[in-house]
Structure formats: C-alpha cells, structure tokens
ZASERO-49709 format. One line per field, with one value per residue (C-alpha): residue number from 1; chain; z, x, y. Coordinates in steps of 0.2 Angstrom, whole numbers, plus 2048, in hexadecimal, padded with zeros to 3 digits. Each point is the difference from the previous one (the first is absolute). Layout:
BEGIN
seq <- c(NUM / ...)
mol <- c(A / ...)
up <- c(Z / ...)
east <- c(X / ...)
north <- c(Y / ...)
! end
This chain:
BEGIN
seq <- c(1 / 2 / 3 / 4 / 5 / 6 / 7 / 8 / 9 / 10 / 11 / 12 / 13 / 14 / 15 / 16 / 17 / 18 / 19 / 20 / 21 / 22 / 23 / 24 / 25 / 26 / 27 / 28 / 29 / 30 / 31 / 32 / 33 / 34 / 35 / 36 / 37 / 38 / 39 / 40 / 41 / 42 / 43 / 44 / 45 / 46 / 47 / 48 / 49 / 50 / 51 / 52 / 53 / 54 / 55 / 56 / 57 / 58 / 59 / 60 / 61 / 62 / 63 / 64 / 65 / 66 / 67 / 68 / 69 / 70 / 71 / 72 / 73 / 74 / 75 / 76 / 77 / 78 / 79 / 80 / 81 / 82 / 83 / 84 / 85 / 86 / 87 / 88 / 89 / 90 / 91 / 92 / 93 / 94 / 95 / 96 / 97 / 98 / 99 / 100 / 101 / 102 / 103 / 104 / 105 / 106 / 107 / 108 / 109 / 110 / 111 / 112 / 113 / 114 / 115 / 116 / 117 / 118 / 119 / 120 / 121 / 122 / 123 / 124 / 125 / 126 / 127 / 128 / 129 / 130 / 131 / 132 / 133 / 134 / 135 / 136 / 137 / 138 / 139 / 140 / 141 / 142 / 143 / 144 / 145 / 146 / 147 / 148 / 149 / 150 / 151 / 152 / 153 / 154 / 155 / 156 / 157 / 158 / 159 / 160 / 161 / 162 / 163 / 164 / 165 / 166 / 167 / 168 / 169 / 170 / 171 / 172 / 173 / 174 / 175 / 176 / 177 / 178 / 179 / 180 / 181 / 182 / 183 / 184 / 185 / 186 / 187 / 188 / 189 / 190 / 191 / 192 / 193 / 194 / 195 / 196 / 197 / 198 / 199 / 200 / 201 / 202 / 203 / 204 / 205 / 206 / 207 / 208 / 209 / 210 / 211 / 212 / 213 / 214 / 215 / 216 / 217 / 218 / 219 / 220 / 221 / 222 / 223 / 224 / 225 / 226 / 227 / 228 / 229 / 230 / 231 / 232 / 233 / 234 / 235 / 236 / 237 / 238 / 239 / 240 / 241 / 242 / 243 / 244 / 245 / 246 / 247 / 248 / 249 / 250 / 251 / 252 / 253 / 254 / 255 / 256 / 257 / 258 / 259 / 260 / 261 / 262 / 263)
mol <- c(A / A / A / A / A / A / A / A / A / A / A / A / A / A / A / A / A / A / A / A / A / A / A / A / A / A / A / A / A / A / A / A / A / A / A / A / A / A / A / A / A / A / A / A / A / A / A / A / A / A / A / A / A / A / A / A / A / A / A / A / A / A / A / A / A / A / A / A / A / A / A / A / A / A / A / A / A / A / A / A / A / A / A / A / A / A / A / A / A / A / A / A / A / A / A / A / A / A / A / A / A / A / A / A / A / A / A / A / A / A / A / A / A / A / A / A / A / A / A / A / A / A / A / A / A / A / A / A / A / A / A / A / A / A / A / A / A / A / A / A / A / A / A / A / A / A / A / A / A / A / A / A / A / A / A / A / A / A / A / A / A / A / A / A / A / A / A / A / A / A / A / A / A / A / A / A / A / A / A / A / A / A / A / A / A / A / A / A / A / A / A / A / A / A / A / A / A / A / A / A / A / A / A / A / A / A / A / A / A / A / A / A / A / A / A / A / A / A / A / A / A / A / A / A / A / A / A / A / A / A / A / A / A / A / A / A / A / A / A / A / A / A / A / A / A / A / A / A / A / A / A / A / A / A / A / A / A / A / A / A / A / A / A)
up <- c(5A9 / 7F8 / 7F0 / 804 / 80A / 7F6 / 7F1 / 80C / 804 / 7EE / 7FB / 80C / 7FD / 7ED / 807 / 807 / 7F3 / 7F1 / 803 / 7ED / 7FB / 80E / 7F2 / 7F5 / 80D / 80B / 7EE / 801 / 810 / 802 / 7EF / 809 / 80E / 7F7 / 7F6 / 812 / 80C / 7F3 / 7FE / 812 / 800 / 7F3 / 808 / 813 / 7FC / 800 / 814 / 80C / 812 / 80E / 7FE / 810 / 803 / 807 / 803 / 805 / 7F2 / 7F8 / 7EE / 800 / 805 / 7F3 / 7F3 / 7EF / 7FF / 80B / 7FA / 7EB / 806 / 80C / 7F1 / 7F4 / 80C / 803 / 7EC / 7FF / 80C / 7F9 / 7EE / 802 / 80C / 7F3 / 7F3 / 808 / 806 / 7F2 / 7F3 / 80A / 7FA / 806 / 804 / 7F4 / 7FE / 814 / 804 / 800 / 801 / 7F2 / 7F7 / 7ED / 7FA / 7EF / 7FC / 801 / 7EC / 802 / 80F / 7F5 / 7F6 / 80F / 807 / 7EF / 800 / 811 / 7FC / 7F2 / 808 / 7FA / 811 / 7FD / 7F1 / 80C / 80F / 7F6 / 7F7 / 814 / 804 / 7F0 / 802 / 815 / 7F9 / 7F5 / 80D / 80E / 7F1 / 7FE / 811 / 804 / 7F0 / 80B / 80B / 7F4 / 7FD / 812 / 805 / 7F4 / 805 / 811 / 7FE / 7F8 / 810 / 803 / 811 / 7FE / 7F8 / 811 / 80B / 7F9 / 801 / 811 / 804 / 7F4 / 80B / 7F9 / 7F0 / 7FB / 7FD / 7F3 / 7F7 / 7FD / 7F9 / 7F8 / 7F6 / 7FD / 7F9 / 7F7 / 7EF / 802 / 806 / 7F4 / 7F3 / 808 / 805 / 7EF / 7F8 / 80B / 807 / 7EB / 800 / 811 / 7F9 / 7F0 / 80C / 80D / 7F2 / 804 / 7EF / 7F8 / 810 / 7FC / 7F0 / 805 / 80A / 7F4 / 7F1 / 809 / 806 / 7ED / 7F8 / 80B / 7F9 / 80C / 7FE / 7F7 / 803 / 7FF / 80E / 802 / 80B / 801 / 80C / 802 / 805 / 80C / 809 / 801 / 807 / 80E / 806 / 804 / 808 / 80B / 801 / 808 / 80B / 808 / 802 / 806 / 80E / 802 / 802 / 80F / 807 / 805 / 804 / 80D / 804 / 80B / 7FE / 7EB / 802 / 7FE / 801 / 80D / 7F0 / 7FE / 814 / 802 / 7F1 / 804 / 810 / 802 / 805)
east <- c(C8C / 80F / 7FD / 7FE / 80E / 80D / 7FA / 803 / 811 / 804 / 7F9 / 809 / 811 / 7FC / 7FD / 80F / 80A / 7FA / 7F3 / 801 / 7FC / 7F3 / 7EF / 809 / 805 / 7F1 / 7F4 / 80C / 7FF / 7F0 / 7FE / 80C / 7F8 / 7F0 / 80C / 807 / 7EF / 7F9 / 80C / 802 / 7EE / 800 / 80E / 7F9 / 7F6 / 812 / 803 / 805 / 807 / 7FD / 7FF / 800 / 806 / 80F / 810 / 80C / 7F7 / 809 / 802 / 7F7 / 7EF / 7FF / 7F3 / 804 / 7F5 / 80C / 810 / 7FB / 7F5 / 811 / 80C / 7F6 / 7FE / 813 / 805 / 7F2 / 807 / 811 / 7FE / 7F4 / 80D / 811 / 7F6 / 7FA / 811 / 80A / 7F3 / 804 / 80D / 812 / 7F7 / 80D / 80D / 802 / 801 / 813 / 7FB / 7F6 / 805 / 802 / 811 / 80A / 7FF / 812 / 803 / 7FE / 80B / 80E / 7F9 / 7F9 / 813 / 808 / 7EF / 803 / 816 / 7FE / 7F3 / 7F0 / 7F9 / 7EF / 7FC / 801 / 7F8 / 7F1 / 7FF / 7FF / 7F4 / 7F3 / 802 / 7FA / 7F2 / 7FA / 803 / 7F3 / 7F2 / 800 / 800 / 7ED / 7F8 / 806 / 7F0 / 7F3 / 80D / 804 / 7ED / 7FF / 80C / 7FB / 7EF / 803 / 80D / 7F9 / 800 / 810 / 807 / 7FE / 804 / 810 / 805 / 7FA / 80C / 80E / 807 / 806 / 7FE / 7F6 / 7F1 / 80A / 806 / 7EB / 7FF / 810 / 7FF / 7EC / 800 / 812 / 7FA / 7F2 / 809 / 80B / 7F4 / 7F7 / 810 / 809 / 7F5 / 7FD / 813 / 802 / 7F4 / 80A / 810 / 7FB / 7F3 / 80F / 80F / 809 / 7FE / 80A / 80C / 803 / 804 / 80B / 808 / 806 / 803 / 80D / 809 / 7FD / 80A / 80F / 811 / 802 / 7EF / 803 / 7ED / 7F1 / 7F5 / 7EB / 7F8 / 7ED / 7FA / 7EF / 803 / 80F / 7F4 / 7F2 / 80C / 806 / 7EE / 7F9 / 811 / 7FB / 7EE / 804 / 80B / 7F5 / 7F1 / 80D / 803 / 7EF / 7FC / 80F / 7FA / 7ED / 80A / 80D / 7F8 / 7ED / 7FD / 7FF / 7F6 / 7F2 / 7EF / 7F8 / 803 / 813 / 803 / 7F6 / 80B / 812 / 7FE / 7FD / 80E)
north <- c(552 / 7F7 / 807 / 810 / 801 / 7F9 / 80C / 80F / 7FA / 7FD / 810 / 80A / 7F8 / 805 / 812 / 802 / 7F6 / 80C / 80B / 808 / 7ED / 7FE / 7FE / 7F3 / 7F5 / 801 / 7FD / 7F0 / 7FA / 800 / 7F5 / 7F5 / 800 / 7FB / 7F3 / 7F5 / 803 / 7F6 / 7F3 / 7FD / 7FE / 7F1 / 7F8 / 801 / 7EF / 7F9 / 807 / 7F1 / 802 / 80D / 813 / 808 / 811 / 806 / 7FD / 7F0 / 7F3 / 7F3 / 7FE / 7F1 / 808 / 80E / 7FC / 800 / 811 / 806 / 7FD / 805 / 810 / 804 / 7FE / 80A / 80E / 7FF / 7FF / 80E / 80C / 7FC / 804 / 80F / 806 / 7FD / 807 / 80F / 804 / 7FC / 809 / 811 / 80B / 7FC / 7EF / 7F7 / 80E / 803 / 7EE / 7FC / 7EC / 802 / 80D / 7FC / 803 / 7FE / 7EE / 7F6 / 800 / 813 / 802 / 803 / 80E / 80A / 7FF / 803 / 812 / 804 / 803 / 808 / 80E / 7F8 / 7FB / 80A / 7F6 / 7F1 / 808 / 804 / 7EE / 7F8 / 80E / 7FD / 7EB / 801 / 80D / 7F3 / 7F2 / 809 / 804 / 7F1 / 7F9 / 803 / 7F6 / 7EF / 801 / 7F9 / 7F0 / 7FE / 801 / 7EF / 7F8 / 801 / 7FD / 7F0 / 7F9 / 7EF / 7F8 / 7F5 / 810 / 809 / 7F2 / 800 / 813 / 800 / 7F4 / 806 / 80F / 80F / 804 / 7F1 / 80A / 80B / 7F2 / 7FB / 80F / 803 / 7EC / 807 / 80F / 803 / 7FC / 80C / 80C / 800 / 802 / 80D / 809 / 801 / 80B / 80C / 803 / 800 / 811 / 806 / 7FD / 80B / 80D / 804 / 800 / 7F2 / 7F9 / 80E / 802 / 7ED / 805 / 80C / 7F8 / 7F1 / 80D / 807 / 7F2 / 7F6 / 80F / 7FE / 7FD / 7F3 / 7F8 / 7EF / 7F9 / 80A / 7FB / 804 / 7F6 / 7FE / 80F / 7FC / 7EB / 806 / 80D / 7F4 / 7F1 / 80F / 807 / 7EF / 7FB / 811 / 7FB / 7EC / 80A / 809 / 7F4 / 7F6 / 80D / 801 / 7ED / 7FF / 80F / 7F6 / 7F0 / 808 / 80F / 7FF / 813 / 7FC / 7F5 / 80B / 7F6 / 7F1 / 7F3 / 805 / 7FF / 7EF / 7F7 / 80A / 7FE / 7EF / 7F3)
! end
C-alpha cells in the first residue's frame, strides 16, 4: 500500500507540474521506482531498532530501513519535482531566483548594447540561453535515480541528521560530474535549436566592432548555461527537501511522516 500510494502522489505532482511532459516522466519514475524498491529490499537485512507506526518516535528507534527508504523518497520527490518544474516553459525564464542572466564578463557589453539601442539582441540572447537551460532540465532524472538508489546507511544517517539542505548536498557532491556531462551536450543542441548560438554571436560581434572595444570577449556559451541550470536545479530540490523537513503536509507518505516527524 506504501508503494502504491507514493507513486500516486508523485504521479499527480507530475501532472500538475507538466502535464505536456506527463508520458516521459512517468516512463521514468516508474524505472525509478523499480530502481529504489529494490535497493531497499537488499538493504532491509541491515534493519535494527523499532518500527512502529505513528507519530512522537525518537530518532533512536527508526530502523535503518527507515531512515534510507525515508531519504530516498524525500530526494526522489524532490528532484522529480525540480525537474518537472523547471523542464516546463518559463520554468527557468520566469524564475527571477534562477533565472539565467548574461554572465559577469559580459555584463559590460549588454550595458555598452542596451545604450546604444541594441537591447533586443540582448533580450533574445537571455531568452535562447533559459530555453536551453529548462530542455535540459528533465534529462537529470535517470542520474538522480542512481545516485539515490545507491545511498548507503551511514549516508542516510547523516542527512537525517544534517538539517536543511543536507539532503541536496548528497545529491549535489553525487551527481555534479554526471550531470555535467549529461547536461553539456544537450543544452549544446538547445543553444543552437532555440538560436542562442547565433544571438550569442550577435551579440559579441557587435560589441568586438566598437570603436571603444579594446578586448574582444567570447566566453564559452554552452559551460556558463550548463554551470546556471544545475545551480537552478539544486535550488529547487533544495526547496523541495525543507519543504518535507518543516512542513507535515509535504510530507506526503507514512515513511516520510514516521522519519520527519520523529524527535
């Protein structure tokens, strides 16, 4: 019963999240889910203390099982829920905390654009660079899954115990390398599918054939977009994460109440 109600809840946050992106996400999360039910079963012969139901336990007697099947669900709902959000249009774009901007090298040529009546050529460039950022944003599931399914008990001991954000930081010191590498090539493709390749280029022509321009600048597109979308995506699992640790009405299943809400 667990199971099946924590994949209704995910599925229905995915739903309401992105529902043009509902099949892709639910084709993953069911591998996911295939991925941790199995890995907590391997690691349930590892299970000390008491697990009773209901509120008011102490820390002390959560099982083992409890604690790792409690983080996963939590880093689970988390990222399923950041990526969802932020792979929807405007998910990147909208987001003024987020949002991905002309890097500081650059700063002075989109003043320099904007005075000189070129603040389209700008406007478009910031526009192309958060399309990329949210098409890339969904690809992050299959690496997260992973990295989740592979949380040892010490490993969930310690986020348990880490307050907020500690969760994130498993994931983020996890997964950053793979994302990276999953990330570059496909924000590469966006950058050149949704024109902010040329805009880029547009952008840094102009300002290179200045009078006053004395160094040419042309900074890497594609590694500054990919640095900003997964600063975007720890963000919001971030959010996510302190949302079940402070909040009882996120935390959305018996395992995630048990664990959270224990003292």
């Amino acid at each position: 019963m667990k199971k099946i109600f924590l994949n209704a809840a995910i599925l229905a946050s995915f739903a309401a999240v992105n529902q043009a992106k509902a099949q892709s996400f639910n084709d993953l999360l069911n591998q996911a889910n295939q991925v941790l039910n199995s890995a907590t079963k391997g690691s349930s012969s590892s299970s000390t203390g008491t697990t009773n139901s209901g509120g008011g336990l102490n820390l002390n007697n959560l099982s083992n099982t409890d604690v790792v099947g409690a983080l996963r669900q939590a880093l689970q709902i988390g990222a399923q829920n950041a990526s969802g959000r932020l792979s929807a249009v405007n998910g990147f774009f909208g987001n003024s905390l987020i949002k991905v901007l002309m890097p500081p090298e650059a700063q002075k040529v989109e003043n320099t654009l904007r005075q000189i009546g070129m603040g389209s050529i700008v406007d478009k460039a910031i526009l192309s660079m958060n399309r990329a950022a949210e098409d890339a944003a969904g690809k992050a599931v299959p690496i997260f899954v992973n990295a989740i399914s592979t949380m040892s008990i010490q490993d969930g001991m310690t986020i348990l115990q880490g307050g907020n954000g500690a969760a994130t930081k498993y994931l983020k010191d996890k997964t950053t390398a793979s994302l990276t590498s999953a990330f570059q090539p496909v924000i590469s493709s966006s950058l050149g599918k949704t024109g902010a390749t040329a805009y880029w280029s547009n952008v840094f022509n102009v300002y290179n054939k200045l009078p006053t321009t004395m160094n040419k600048i042309n900074p890497d597109l594609t590694s500054y977009v990919t640095e900003r979308a997964l600063n975007g995506l720890f963000v919001n699992i971030a959010d996510e994460e302190n949302k079940i640790r402070t909040n009882p009405a996120a935390r959305v299943t018996d395992l995630l109440q048990k664990v959270f809400g224990a003292h």
